[in-house]
C-alpha positions in Angstrom: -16.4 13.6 99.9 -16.0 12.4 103.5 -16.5 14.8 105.8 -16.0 15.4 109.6 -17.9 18.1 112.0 -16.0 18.9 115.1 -17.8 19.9 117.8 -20.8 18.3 120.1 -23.6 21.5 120.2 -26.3 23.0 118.2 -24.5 24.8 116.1 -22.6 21.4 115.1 -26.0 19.2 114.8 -27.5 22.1 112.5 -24.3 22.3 110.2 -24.3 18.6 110.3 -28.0 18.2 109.4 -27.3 20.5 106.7 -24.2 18.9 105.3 -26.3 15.2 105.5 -28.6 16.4 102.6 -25.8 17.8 100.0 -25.4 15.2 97.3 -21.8 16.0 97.8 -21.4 14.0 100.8 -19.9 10.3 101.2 -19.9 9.4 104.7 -20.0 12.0 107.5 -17.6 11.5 110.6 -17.8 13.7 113.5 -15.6 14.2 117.2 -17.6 15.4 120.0 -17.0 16.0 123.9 -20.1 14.4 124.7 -22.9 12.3 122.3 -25.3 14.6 120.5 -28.2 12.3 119.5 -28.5 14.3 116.6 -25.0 14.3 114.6 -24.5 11.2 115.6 -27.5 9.6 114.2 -26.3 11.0 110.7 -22.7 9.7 111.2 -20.6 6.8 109.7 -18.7 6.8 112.3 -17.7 9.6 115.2 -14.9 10.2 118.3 -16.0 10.9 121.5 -13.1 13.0 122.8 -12.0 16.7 123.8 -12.3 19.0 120.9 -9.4 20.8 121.4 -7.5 17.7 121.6 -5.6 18.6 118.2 -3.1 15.5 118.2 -6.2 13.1 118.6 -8.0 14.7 116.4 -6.0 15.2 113.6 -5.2 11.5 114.0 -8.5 10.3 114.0 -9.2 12.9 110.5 -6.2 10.7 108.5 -7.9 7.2 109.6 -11.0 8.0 108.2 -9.1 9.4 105.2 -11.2 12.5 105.9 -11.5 15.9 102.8 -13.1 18.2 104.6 -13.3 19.2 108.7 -15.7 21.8 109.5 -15.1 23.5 113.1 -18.0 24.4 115.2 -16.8 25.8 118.3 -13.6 28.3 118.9 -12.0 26.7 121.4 -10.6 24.5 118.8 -9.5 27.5 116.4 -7.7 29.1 119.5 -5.1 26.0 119.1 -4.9 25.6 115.7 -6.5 22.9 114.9 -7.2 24.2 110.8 -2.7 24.7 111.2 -2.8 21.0 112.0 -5.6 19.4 109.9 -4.0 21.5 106.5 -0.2 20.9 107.7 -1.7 17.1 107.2 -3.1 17.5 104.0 -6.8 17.6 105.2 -9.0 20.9 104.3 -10.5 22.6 106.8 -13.2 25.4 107.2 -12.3 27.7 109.5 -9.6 30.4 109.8 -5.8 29.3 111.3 -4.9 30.0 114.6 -3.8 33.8 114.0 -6.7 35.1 111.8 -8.8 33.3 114.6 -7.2 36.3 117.3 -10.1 38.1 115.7 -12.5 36.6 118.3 -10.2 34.8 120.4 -8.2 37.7 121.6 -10.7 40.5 122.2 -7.7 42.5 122.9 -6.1 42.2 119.5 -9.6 42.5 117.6 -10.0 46.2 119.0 -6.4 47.1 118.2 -7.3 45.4 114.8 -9.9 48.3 114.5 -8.0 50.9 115.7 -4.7 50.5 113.9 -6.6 49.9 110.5 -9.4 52.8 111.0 -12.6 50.7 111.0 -15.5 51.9 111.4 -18.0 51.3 114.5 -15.6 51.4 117.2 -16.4 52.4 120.7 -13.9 54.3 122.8 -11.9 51.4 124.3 -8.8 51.0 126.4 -6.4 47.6 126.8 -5.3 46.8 130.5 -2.6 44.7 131.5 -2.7 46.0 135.4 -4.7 48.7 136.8 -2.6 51.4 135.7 -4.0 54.1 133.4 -7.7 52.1 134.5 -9.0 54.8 137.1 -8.4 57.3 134.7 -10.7 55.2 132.0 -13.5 55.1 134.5 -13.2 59.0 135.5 -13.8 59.6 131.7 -16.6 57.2 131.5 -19.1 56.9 133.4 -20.7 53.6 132.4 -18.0 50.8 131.1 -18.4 47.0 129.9 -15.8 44.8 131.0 -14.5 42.1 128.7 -11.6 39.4 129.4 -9.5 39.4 126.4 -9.5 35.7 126.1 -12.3 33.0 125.6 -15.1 32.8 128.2 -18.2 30.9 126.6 -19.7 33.9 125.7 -20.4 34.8 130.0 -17.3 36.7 131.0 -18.6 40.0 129.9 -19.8 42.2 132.5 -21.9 45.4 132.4 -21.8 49.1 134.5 -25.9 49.2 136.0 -26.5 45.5 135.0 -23.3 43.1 136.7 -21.6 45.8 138.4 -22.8 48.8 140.4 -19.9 51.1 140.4 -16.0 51.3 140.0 -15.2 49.5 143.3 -17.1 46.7 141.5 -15.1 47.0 138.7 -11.6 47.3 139.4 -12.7 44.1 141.4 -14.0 41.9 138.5 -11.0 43.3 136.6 -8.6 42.0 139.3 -10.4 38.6 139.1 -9.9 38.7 135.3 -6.4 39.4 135.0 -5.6 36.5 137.2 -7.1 34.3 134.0 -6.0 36.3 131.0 -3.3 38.3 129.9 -5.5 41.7 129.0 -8.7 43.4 129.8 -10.9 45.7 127.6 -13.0 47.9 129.3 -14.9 49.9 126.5 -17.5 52.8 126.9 -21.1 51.4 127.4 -23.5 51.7 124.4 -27.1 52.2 124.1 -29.1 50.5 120.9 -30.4 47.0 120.1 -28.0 44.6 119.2 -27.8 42.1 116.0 -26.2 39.2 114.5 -24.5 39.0 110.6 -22.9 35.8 109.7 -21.2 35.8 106.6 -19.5 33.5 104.5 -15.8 34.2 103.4 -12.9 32.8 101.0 -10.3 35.8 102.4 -11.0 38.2 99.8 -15.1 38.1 99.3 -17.5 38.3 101.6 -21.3 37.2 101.5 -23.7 37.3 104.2 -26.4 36.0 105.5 -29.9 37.2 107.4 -29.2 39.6 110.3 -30.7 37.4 113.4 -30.8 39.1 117.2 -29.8 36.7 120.0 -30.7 37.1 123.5 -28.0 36.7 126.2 -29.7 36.6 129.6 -31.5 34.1 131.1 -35.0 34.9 132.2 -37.2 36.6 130.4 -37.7 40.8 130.0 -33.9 40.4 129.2 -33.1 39.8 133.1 -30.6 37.3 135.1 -27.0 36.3 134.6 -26.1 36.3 130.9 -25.6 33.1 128.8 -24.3 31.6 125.7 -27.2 32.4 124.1 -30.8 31.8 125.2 -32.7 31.9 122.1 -33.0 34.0 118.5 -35.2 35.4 115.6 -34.7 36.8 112.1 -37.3 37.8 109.4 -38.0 36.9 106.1 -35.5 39.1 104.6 -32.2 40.6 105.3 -33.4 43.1 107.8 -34.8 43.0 111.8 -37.9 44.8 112.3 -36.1 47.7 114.4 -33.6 48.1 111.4 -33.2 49.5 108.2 -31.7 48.2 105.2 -28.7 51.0 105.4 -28.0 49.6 109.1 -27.4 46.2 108.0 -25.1 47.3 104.7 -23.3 49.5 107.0 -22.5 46.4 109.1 -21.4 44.5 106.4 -19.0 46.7 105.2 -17.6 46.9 108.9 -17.0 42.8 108.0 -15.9 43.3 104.6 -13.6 46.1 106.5 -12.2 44.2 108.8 -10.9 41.3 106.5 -9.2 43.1 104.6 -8.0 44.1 107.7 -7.1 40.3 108.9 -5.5 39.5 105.7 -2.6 42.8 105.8 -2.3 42.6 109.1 -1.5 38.4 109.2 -0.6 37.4 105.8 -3.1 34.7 105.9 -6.6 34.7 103.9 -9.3 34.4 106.6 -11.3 31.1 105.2 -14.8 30.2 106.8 -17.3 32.6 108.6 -16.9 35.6 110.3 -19.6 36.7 112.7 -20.2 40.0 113.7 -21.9 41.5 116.6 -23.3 45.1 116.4 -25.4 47.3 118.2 -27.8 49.8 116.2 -27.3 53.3 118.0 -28.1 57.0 117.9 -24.8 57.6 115.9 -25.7 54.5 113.7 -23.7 51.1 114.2 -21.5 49.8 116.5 -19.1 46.9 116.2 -19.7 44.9 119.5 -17.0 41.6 119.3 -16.6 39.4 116.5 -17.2 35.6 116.1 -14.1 33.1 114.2 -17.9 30.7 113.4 -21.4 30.3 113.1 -22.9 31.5 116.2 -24.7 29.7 118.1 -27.8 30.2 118.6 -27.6 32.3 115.4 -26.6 29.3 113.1 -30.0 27.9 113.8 -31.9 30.4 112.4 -29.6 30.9 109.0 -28.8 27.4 107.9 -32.2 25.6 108.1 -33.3 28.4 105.5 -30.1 28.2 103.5 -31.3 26.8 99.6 -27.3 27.0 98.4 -25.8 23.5 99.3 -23.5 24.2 102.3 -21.4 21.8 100.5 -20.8 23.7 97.9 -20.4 26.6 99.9 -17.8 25.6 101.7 -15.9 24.4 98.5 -16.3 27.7 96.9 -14.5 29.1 100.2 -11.6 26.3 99.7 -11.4 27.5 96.1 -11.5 30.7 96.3 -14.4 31.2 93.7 -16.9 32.5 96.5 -17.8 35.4 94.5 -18.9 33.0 91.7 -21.9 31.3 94.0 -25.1 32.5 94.6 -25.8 32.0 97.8 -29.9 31.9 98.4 -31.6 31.4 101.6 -35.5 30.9 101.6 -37.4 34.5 102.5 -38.6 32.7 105.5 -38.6 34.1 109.8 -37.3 31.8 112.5 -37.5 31.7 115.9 -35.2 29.4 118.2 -35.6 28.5 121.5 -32.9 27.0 123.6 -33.8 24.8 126.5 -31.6 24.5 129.3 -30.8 22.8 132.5 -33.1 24.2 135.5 -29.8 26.4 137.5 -28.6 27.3 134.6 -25.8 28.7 133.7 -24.5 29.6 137.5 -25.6 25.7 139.1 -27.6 23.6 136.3 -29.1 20.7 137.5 -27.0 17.6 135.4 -27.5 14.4 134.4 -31.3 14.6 134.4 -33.4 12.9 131.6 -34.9 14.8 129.5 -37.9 13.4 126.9 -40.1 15.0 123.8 -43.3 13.9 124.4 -45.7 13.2 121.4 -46.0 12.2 117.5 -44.3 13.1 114.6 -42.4 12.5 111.6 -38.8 11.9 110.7 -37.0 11.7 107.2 -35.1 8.3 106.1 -32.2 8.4 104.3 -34.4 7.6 101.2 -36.8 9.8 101.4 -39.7 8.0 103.1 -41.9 9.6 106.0 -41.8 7.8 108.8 -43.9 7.9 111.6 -42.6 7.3 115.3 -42.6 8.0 118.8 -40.9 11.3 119.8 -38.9 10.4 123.1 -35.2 11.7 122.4 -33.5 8.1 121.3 -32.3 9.7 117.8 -31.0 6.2 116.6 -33.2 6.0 113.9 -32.7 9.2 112.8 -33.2 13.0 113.1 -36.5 14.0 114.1 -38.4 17.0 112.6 -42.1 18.3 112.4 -42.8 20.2 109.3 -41.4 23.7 109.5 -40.1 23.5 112.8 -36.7 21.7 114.1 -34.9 20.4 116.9 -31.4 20.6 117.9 -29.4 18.9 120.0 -26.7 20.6 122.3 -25.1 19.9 125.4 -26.9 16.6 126.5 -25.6 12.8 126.4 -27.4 9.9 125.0 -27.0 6.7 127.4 -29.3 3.6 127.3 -31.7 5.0 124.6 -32.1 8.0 127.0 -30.9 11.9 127.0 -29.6 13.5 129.7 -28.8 17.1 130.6 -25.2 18.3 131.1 -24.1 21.8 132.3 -24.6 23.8 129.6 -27.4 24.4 127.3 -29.6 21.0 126.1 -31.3 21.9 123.0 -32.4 24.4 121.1 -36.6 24.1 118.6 -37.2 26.3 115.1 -40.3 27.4 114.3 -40.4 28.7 110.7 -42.7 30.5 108.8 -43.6 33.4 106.8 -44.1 35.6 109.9 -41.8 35.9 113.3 -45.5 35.9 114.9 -46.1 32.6 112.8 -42.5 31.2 113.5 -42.9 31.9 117.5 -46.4 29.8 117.5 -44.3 27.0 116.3 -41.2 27.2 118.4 -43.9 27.2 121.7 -45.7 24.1 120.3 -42.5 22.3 120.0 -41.4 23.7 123.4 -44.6 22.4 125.3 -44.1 18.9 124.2 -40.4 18.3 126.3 -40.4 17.2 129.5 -37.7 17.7 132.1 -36.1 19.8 134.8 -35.5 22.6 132.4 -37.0 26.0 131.3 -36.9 28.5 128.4 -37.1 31.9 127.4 -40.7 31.9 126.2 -40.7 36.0 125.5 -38.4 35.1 122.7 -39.9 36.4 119.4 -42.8 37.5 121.0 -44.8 40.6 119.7 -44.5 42.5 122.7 -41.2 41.9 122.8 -40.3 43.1 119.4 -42.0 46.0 119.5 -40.4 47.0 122.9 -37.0 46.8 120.5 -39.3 49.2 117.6 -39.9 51.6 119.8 -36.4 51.8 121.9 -34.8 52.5 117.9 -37.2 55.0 117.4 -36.7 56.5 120.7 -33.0 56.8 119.9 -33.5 58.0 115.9 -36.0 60.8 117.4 
């Protein structure tokens, strides 16, 4: 089977890494906006071009005679790239352009919930001009502010954290209608939020390890929020602030919700679907959904997935996912992204980055290999046993890597423990060199227990 990633992050090198190993696999392609050392040192072959250049890369799919494209990232989705890759007689994982409105329209997701009665709503309202939005804020005291359409994960803006009061929100909102079609402002919630990915062929749904991301960009949760700064789940289903009845009560928001999709479009929602909740006083909350792997999210679920993805993802073509069982190892992990000093408001680009230090990398035959660690992935991807690195937004020129504007890569600590996991992820983290910096509260005891105690606050 020849396959072809699209997209250039960590979420793409850790799908790719994963599809590398399936026995499944004949040659793997890949198109990326910039190179990522790591997918492209698996690849036969690969396009450097814009992702959501669907004509290109639907083009360059049929050369390669390509079976299978797996989308990463949802700007892609948004213009119906899966319409054009199956309307050419090439599979694709990953829902068609209108099933996608579930994360690319934020709008259209919470009329989604409301029309269909799902569960874990907040109190919302849907703004097209500022009429009807003074009232909104009279009623509530605290609002987040959400641009209907895509913003890389940093357009959302909070009541006490962004904002200080309705002057600064019916500015922000002005700003945003001048981009997108719609605004949500919804009532502000108070919990600890969590990940669930979950596999889906349009009628089943399985999922996979609930994982909590962190958004802002200096530690204690402070500074501008991000795509994603860093993650950890457990070695089991659950988070350490959770109990097992909060995460099946998410699922069947999911499970919910595409049934939803699929009455509401006509069209069976194939790939993952990501959901976003926060655990509150009146139980769980449905926060925005995801068309994909999240990213950092995917880094913690796929590295401990045992079920081939392979195989995974033909079971979703089929339509026989209920028929797989779908094991990950009982393992914790803890990511931690590093990014570009200024980041996210003015990162500092096209500055080398290097991983200083020895280790191992796997051949394609199996043999350990011992080499110098200093980012020039030609000979492979690199790994340290039970940790990981990904590569993200960076570009490898001259044997060298070098920053872009957006985040560079992401290390895995795995273990038995999230304590164990973290010890890893730190050790991998003190070994790069750069002008860059990371999250290093991430997984942390203190931290975790800070989340413990604000449930249990909340539960009484």
């Amino acid at each position: 089977m020849n396959v072809m990633v699209i997209g250039s992050g960590g979420r793409e090198d850790v799908i790719s890494e994963a599809i590398h190993r399936s026995d499944k696999l004949g040659s793997l392609y890949a198109v990326m906006k910039n190179r990522n050392p790591g997918i492209a040192s698996r690849c036969e072959d690969f396009l450097l071009a814009k992702e959501t250049d669907v004509e290109r890369v639907v083009d360059y799919a049929l050369l390669k005679k390509i079976d299978l494209a797996v989308i990463g990232p949802e700007a892609p989705l948004e213009k119906g790239i899966v319409d054009s890759l199956e309307e050419n007689g090439i599979d694709a994982i990953g829902p068609k352009k209108i099933p996608a409105k579930i994360e690319t329209d934020k709008s259209w997701a919470r009329q989604l919930m409301r029309d269909h009665n799902i569960e874990g709503c907040p109190e919302f309202g849907i703004f097209r001009d500022l009429e009807g939005v003074k009232e909104f804020l009279d009623d509530h005291r605290e609002v987040v502010v959400k641009p209907s359409g895509l913003t890389g994960g940093k357009g959302v803006k909070v009541v006490g954290e962004h904002l200080k009061d309705k002057r600064d929100v019916i500015t922000y909102i002005k700003e945003v209608l001048k981009k997108h079609e719609s605004v949500v402002l919804e009532e502000k919630l108070d919990g600890e939020e969590f990940t669930i990915q979950a596999f889906t062929d349009g009628k089943d749904l399985i999922p996979s390890p609930a994982v909590q991301d962190h958004k802002r960009a200096y530690g204690g949760d402070k500074g501008p929020n991000t795509g994603g700064m860093g993650s950890y789940s457990d070695n089991g289903d659950i988070l350490p602030f959770m109990e097992r009845r909060d995460y099946d009560d998410a699922v069947k928001i999911l499970e919910r919700t595409l049934a939803a999709i699929r009455e509401e479009t006509g069209e069976k929602y194939k790939g993952v679907l990501y959901g976003q909740f926060m655990l509150c006083r009146e139980g769980i909350k449905l926060i925005e959904y995801n068309a994909r792997f999240g990213d950092p999210e995917a880094m913690n679920t796929i590295p401990i997935l045992k079920t081939d993805l392979l195989d995974i993802f033909e079971s979703i073509l089929d339509e026989r996912l209920n028929s797989l069982d779908i094991e990950h190892e009982r393992k914790a992990t803890v990511c931690k992204y590093v990014v570009p000093k200024g980041y996210p408001e003015d990162p500092k680009i096209d500055t080398v980055i290097k991983i200083s230090g020895r280790m191992e990398r796997e051949t394609d035959k199996g043999e350990m290999v011992a080499n110098l660690r200093f980012a020039n992935l030609k000979m492979g991807h690199f790994q340290m046993p039970r940790s990981k690195i990904f590569y993200s937004s960076v570009d490898e020129r001259d044997g060298k890597i070098y920053t872009t504007s957006s985040r560079s890569l992401s290390v895995v600590g795995i273990a038995d423990t999230i304590e164990e996991a973290e010890k890893i992820a730190e050790g991998e983290l003190s070994k790069i060199e750069g002008e860059v910096f990371s999250r290093h509260d991430i997984g942390k005891e203190s931290l975790i227990r800070k989340r413990i105690e604000h449930i249990k606050r909340l539960r009484g």
